[in-house]
C-alpha positions in Angstrom: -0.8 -11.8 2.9 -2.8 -8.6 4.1 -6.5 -9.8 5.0 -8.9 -8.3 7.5 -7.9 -10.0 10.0 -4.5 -9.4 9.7 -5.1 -5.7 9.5 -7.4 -6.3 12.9 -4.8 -7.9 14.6 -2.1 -4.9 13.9 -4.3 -2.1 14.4 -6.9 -3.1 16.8 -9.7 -1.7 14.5 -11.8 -4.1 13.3 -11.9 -4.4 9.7 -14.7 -6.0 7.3 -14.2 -9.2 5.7 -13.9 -8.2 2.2 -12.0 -6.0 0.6 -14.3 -3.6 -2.3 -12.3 -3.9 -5.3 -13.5 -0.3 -6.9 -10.9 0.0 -9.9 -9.0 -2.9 -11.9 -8.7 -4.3 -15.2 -6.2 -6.9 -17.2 -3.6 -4.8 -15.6 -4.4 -3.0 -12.9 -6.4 -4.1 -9.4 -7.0 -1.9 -6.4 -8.3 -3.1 -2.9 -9.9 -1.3 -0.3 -9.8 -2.5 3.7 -12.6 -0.4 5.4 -12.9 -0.4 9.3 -16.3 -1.7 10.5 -17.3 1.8 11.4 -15.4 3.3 8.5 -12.6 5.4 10.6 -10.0 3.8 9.1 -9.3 2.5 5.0 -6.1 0.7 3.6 -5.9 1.1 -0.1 -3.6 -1.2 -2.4 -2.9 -0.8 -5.8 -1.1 -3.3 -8.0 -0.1 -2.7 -11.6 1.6 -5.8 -13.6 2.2 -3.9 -16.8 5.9 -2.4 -16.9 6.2 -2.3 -13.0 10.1 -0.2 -13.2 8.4 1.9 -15.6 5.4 2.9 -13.3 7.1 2.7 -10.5 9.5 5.6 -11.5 6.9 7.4 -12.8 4.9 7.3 -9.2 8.3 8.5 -7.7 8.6 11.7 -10.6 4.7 12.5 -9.9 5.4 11.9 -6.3 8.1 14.4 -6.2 6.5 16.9 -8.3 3.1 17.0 -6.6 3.5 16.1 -3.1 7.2 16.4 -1.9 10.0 14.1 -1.4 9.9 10.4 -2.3 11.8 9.1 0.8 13.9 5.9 -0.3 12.6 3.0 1.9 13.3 -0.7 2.4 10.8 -3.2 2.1 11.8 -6.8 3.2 11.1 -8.7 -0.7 11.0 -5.4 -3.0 13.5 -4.6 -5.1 12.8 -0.9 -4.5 10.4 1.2 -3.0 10.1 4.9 -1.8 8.0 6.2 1.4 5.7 9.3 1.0 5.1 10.1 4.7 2.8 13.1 4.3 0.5 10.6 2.4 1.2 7.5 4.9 2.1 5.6 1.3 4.9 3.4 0.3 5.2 2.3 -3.4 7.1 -0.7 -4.9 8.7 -3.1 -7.0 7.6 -6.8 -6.0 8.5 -9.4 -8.5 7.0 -8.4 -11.6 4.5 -6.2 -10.0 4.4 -2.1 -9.1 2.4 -2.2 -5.4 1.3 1.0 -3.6 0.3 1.0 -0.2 -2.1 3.8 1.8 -2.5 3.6 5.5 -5.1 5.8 6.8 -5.6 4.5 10.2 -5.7 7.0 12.8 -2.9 6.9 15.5 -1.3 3.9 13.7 2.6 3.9 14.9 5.6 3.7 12.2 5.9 -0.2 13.1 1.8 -0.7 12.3 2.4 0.9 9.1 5.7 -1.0 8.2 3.6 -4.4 9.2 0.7 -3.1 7.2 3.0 -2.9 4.0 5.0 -5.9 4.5 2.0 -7.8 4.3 1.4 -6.4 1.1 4.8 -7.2 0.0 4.5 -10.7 0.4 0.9 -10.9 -1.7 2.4 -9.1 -4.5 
């Protein structure tokens, strides 16, 4: 489950406690993990409503407007693609569509693959 404290212990930047939740509705919730002095942000978004659907439309937008949509695996997602000049992975968990930002400065590969395999397992 990604927490503050779990996004502490990867990074070494602390984190605050609570996420701000700034968008969600029935169908849609997005988190926000800021760093305590607000050089670093991990954003989630989770969609329930049609999650293929969404998710192939992210990879179609993805590919259109920013580049390549980089196939990935993500230990529990059924599928998921990388977009590395963005530092975002999206993907299918269960019934849910999850996307995944890491701004963190200097995180490594392996920080950011933690980061979102965390994520995996709260979708």
């Amino acid at each position: 489950m990604l927490t503050s404290e779990a996004l502490t212990d990867i990074t070494g930047i602390a984190f605050q406690d609570q996420p701000s939740v700034p968008e969600s509705d029935a169908n849609s919730v997005q988190c926000q993990w800021t760093a305590t002095d607000a050089e670093a942000l991990v954003i989630t978004r989770t969609i329930t409503a049609d999650p293929e659907f969404t998710f192939r439309q992210s990879r179609l937008n993805t590919e259109r407007n920013l580049g390549p949509a980089v196939p990935t695996t993500v230990k529990g997602a059924q599928a998921a693609f990388a977009v590395p000049s963005q530092n975002r992975v999206a993907m299918v968990v269960d019934d849910e569509f999850v996307e995944v930002t890491v701004l963190v400065p200097e995180a490594t590969p392996t920080q950011q693959a933690e980061i979102v395999q965390l994520a995996a397992r709260r979708a």
